[in-house]
N, C-alpha and C positions, 0 to 999 in steps of 0.2 A: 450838426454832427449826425453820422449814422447811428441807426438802432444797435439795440443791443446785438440782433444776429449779423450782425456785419463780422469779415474777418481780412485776415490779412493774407495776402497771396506774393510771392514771389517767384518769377518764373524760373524751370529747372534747365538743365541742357540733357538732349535724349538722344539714345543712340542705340544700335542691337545688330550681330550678323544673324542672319538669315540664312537656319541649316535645315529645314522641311518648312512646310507649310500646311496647316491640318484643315483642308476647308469641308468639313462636314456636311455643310447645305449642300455641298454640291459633290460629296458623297465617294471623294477620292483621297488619294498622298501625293502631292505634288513637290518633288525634290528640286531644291531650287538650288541649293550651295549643299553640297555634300560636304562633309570635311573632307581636306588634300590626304589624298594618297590612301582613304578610304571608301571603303563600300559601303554606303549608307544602311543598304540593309546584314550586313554581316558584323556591325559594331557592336562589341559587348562587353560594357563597362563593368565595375562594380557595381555598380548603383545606377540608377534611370535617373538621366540628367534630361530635365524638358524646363521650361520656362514659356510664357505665353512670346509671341514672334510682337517685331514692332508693329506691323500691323495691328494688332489686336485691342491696341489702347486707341484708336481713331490716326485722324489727320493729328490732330493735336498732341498725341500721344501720350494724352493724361485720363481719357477714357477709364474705370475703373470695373465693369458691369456688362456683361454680356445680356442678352435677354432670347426667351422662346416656351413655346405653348410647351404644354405635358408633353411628355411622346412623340415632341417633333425635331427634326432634325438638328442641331446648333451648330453656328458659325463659330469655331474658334481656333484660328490660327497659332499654331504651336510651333515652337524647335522641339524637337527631340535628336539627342547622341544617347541612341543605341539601339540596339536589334531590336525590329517593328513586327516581325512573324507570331512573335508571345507574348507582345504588347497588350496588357491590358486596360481597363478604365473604370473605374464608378464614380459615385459624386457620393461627395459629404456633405453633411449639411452643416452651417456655418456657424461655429460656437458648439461643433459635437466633433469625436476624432471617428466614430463608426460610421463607415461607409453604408448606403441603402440599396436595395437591390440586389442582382447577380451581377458580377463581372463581364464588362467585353470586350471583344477584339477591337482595337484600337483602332485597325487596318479598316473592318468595318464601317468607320465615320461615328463620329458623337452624337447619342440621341439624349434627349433631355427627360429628366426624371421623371413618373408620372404626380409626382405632390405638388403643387407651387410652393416654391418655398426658395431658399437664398443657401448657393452650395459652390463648393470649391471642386476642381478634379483632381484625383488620385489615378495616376499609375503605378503600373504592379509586375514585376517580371524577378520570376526565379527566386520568391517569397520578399523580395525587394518592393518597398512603396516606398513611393513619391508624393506629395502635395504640389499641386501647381499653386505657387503663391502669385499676386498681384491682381489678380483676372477672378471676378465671382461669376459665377451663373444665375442669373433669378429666371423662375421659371412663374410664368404668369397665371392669373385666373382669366381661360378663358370667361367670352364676354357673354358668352350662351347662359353662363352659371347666374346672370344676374335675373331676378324674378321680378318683373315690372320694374319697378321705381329704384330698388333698392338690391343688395349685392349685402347678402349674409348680414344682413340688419344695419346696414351702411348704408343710407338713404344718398342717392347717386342722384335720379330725373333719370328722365328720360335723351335718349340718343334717338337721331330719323330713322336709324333700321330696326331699334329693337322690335318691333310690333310685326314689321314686315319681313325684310329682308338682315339675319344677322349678317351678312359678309358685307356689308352695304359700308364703305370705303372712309363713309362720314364718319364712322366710329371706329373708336379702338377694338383691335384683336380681342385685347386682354389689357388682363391689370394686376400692378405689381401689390402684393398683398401685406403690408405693414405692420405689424406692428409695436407694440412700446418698445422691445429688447433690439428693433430692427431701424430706427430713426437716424442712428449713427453711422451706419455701412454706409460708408463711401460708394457713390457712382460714378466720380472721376475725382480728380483730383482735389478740386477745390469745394465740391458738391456732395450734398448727403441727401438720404433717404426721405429726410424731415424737410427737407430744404422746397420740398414737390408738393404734399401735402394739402391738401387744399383749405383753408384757411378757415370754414364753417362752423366753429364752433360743435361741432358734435361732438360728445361723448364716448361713441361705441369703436371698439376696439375689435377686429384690424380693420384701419383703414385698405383705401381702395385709391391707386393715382394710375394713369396713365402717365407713359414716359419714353420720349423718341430718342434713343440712342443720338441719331443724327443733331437734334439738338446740344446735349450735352458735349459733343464735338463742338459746334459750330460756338458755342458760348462760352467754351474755354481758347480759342482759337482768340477770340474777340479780348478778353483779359489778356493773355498773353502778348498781342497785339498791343493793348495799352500800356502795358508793361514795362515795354521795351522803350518807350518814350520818356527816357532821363537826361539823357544828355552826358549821361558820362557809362564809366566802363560797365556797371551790372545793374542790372532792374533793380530797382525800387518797389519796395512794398507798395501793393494796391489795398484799398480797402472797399468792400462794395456788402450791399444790401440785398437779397430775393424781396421783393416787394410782392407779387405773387408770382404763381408757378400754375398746378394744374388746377384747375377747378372743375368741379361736378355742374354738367348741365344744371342739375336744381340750384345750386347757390350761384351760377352765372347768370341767370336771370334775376338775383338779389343785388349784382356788382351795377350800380345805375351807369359808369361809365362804357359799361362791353358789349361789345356786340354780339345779336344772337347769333352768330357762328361762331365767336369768336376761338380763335385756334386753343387759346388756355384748355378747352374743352377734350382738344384731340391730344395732349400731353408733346406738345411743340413747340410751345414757347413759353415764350418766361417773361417776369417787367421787375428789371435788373435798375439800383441806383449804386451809382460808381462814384465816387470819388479820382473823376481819372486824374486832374491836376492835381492832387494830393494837399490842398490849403485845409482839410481841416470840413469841408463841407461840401453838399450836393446844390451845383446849381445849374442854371443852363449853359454854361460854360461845362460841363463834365458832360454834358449829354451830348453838345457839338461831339466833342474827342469821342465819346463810344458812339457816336451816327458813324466818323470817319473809320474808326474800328472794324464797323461793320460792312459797308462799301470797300475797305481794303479785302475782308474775311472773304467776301461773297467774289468779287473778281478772282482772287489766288485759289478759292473751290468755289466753284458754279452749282456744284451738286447742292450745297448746302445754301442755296439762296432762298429767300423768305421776305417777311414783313419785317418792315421798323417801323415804331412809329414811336414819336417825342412827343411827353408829357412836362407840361412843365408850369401849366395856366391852375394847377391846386393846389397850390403850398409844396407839393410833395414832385421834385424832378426825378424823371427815371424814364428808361427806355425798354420798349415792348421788343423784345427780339423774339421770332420764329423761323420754322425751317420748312415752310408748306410747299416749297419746290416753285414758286412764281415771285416775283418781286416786285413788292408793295411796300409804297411808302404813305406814313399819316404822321399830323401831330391833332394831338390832343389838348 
């Protein structure tokens, strides 16, 4: 049987039309479907109706978590029906109803809070607020803030650029700042905050993980994928295991199986035990099904190609997926 953090998943059906598009990184309003027979910028409801666009939960469209440094631009594809000229915006923070900062033009593009911390957006027009619900924002610590070894008394290791070069590609930007009240926030659908964590035994409080959006895509894509293999009209619950997720250079030098690159480091991959035939138990017969999973995932998005590799020679079966952009394959 699975461990205790195992859980049950069942795949949803997703759908959304598409009446703007808010792509903030890249600093514009792109009107894609206007509503018929209106002017997109002349609509003026009661209320501000926005919702995050299907885009915005991934390929998978179970995505849950946007992510971006302090002060830096954010990617997050919105509908909005209604007049965008007095559109405003701020961000809440998550578990509070008062918004942070000054208000601003929406038309502008979205900048990300200067705190790291985990926040919802509000729009505002004509004393009218909105909450975007489904879609959180965390906004990271950058990786600058980490002082040698350790990251606000979070004993990390060391990354190849910290000494030298920070932008040095080998390491994380940043990192998402955790903690106790924070384990539970969904990052997509089936995935939470704890679920990353890296696994060390330390004490100190907030933790520190690295976390590839593009992953959490690609690994809800791969359940879903397995999902669907019942043989009659609707999926069938899955049950699956995180066996590990991210690790800290210093305790991946502890893991005697990993390699010193190993991607767990860059918050990219994950070593997932599935239960994909559903008997009740993890063996290498479930690993086949989520290898096939993942050769389906990786041909239908190329973007999202990576390593696999099958474990299955320690007692304990499960499959290493990541999203490093090259594709590799191992067993273990």
């Amino acid at each position: 049987m699975i461990g205790r953090a195992s859980r049950r998943i069942a795949r949803r059906p997703r759908h959304a039309t598409v009446v703007i598009s808010l792509l903030a990184a890249l600093g514009y309003i792109a009107f894609l479907r206007p509503a018929a027979g209106l002017g997109a910028r002349s609509v003026r409801l009661s209320a501000v109706v926005a919702r995050p666009a299907a885009d915005a939960f991934g390929r998978s469209g179970q995505v849950r978590m946007r992510f971006a440094l302090p002060l830096e631009p954010v990617d997050y594809p919105l509908e909005v029906q209604t007049g965008l000229e007095d559109l405003r915006y701020s961000w809440v923070p998550v578990n509070d109803t008062i918004a942070i900062g000054e208000e601003r033009l929406l038309l502008d593009g979205l900048t990300a809070p200067g705190r790291p911390g985990f926040y919802r957006l509000e729009l505002s027009v004509d004393q009218e607020r909105k909450t975007v619900d489904g879609l959180s924002l965390a906004v990271l610590v950058p990786r600058s803030e980490k002082k040698g070894s350790t990251l606000n008394g979070y004993r990390m290791g060391f990354y190849r650029g910290d000494r030298a070069r920070p932008s040095d590609p080998e390491a994380p930007v940043g990192f998402v700042e955790i903690d106790t009240a924070h384990v539970l926030l969904p990052v997509s659908q089936h995935f939470r905050l704890g679920d990353f964590i890296t696994r060390d035994n330390q004490s100190t409080w907030p933790r520190y993980v690295a976390l590839d959006p593009r992953l959490l895509d690609k690994v809800e894509l791969v359940l879903a994928e397995i999902s669907t293999w019942t043989g009659g009209p609707t999926p069938a619950d899955l049950t699956f295991d995180v066996r590990s997720a991210f690790r800290t250079p210093l305790h991946n030098r502890l893991v005697p199986t990993a390699a010193r690159d190993s991607r767990h480091q860059l918050g990219d991959a994950i070593d997932l035990a599935v239960d994909a035939n559903r008997d009740g138990r993890v063996n290498s017969r479930d690993t086949r099904l989520v290898g096939m999973a993942v050769e389906i995932v990786e041909r239908q998005h190329p973007d999202l190609v990576g390593g696999m590799g099958i474990y299955t020679r320690t007692g304990l079966s499960y499959v290493h997926i990541d999203a490093r952009g090259a594709r590799v394959r191992w067993r273990g």
